[in-house]
C-alpha positions in Angstrom: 75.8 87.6 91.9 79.0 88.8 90.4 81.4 91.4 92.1 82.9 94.4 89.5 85.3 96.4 92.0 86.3 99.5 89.6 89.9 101.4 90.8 91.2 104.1 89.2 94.3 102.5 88.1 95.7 99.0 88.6 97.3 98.4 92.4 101.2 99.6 92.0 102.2 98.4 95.6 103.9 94.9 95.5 102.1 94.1 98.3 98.8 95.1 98.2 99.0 93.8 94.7 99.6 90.7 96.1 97.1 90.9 98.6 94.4 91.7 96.6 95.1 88.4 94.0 95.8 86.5 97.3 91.9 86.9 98.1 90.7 86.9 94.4 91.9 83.4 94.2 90.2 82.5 97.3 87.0 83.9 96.3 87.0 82.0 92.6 85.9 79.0 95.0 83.0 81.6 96.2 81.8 84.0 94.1 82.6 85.7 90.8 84.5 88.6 91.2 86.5 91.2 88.5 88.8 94.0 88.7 88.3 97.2 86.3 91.3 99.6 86.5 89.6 102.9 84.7 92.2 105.4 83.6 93.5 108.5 85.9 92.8 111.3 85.0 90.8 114.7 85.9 88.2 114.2 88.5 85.1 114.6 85.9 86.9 112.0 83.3 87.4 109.3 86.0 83.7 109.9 87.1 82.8 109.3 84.0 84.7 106.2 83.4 83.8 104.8 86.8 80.2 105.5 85.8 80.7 103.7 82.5 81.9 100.8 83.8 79.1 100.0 86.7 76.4 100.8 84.1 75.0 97.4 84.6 74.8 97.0 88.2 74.3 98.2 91.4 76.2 101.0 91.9 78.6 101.2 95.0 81.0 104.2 96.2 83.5 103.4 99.1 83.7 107.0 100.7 84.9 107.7 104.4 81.1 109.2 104.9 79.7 106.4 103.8 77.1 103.8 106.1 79.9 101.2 108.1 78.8 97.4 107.6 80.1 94.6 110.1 81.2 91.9 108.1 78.0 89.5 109.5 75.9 92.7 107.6 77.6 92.1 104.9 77.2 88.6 104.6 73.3 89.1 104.9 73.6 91.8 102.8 75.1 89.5 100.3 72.7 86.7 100.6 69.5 89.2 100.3 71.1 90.4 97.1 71.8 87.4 95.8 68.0 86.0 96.7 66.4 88.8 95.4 68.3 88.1 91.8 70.8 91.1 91.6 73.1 89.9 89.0 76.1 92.8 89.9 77.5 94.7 92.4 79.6 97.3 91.0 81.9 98.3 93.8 83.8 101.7 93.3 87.1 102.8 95.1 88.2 106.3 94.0 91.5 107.8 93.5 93.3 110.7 95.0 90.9 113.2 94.2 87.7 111.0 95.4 84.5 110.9 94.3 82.8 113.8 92.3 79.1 115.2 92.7 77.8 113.4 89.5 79.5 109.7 91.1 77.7 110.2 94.3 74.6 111.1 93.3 74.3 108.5 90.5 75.2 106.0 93.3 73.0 103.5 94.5 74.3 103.3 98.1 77.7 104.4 99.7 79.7 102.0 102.2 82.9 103.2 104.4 85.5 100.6 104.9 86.6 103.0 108.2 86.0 106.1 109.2 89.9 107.0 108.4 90.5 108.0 104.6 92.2 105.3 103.0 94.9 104.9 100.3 93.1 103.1 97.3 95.2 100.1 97.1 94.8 99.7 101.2 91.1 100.4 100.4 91.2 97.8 97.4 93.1 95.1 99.6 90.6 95.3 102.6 87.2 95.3 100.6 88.6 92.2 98.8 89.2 90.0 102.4 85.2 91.7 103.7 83.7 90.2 100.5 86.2 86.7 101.2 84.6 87.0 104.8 81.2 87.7 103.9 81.0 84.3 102.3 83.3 82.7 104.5 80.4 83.2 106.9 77.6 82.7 104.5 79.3 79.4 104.0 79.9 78.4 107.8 83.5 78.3 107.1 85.8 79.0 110.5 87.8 81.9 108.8 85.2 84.4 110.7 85.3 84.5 114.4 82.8 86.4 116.9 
């Protein structure tokens, strides 16, 4: 299965820039994985972009509403999807303004990555190290502890 995590905009932060290729080069061992930065703009046009660019996958929102996963969920999450032939998981992270009406319902199932709202980037750098863990676990690796 390949990973599409769509931002609105590309990560500004040195660091969590940083962080986010930091896992992306772990995962290239794992999984296929690619970032689309959509363009900022009014709520409606980056809805629209965002839903252009998961057209061909199983659509994701990250929203502080959203149904919490523990990584080991995640990980079987992953493997069902990957057994029952899903070929993409389109993972969306909104901007400032979150995500519109249209976005949500069009979505295919919402996650939280905490209950606290989350600046994108933070947002961007944490789902990247869940999906590193998921198949850290999925691949016995030691990186997960419980």
């Amino acid at each position: 299965m390949q990973w599409r995590i769509i931002t609105v905009g590309k990560p500004a932060l040195s660091w969590a820039k940083a962080g986010f290729e930091d896992y992306l080069s772990r995962l290239r061992r794992m999984a296929r994985v690619e970032h689309v930065a959509v363009k900022d703009g009014p709520r409606d046009l980056v809805d629209a972009r965002m839903l252009t660019a998961s057209d061909d996958g199983l659509r994701i929102i990250l929203d502080e509403r959203g149904r919490a996963l523990r990584s080991l969920e995640l990980a079987a999450w992953t493997r069902r999807q990957e057994v029952c032939g899903t070929k993409r998981a389109c993972l969306l992270i909104g901007g400032a303004e979150g995500h519109g009406e249209l976005l949500r319902a069009s979505a295919d199932e919402c996650w939280t990555l905490s209950k606290f709202t989350l600046q994108h980037e933070v947002a961007l750098v944490v789902l990247a190290e869940q999906i590193y863990r998921a198949y850290s676990i999925l691949r016995g690796e030691p990186y997960h502890r419980e």
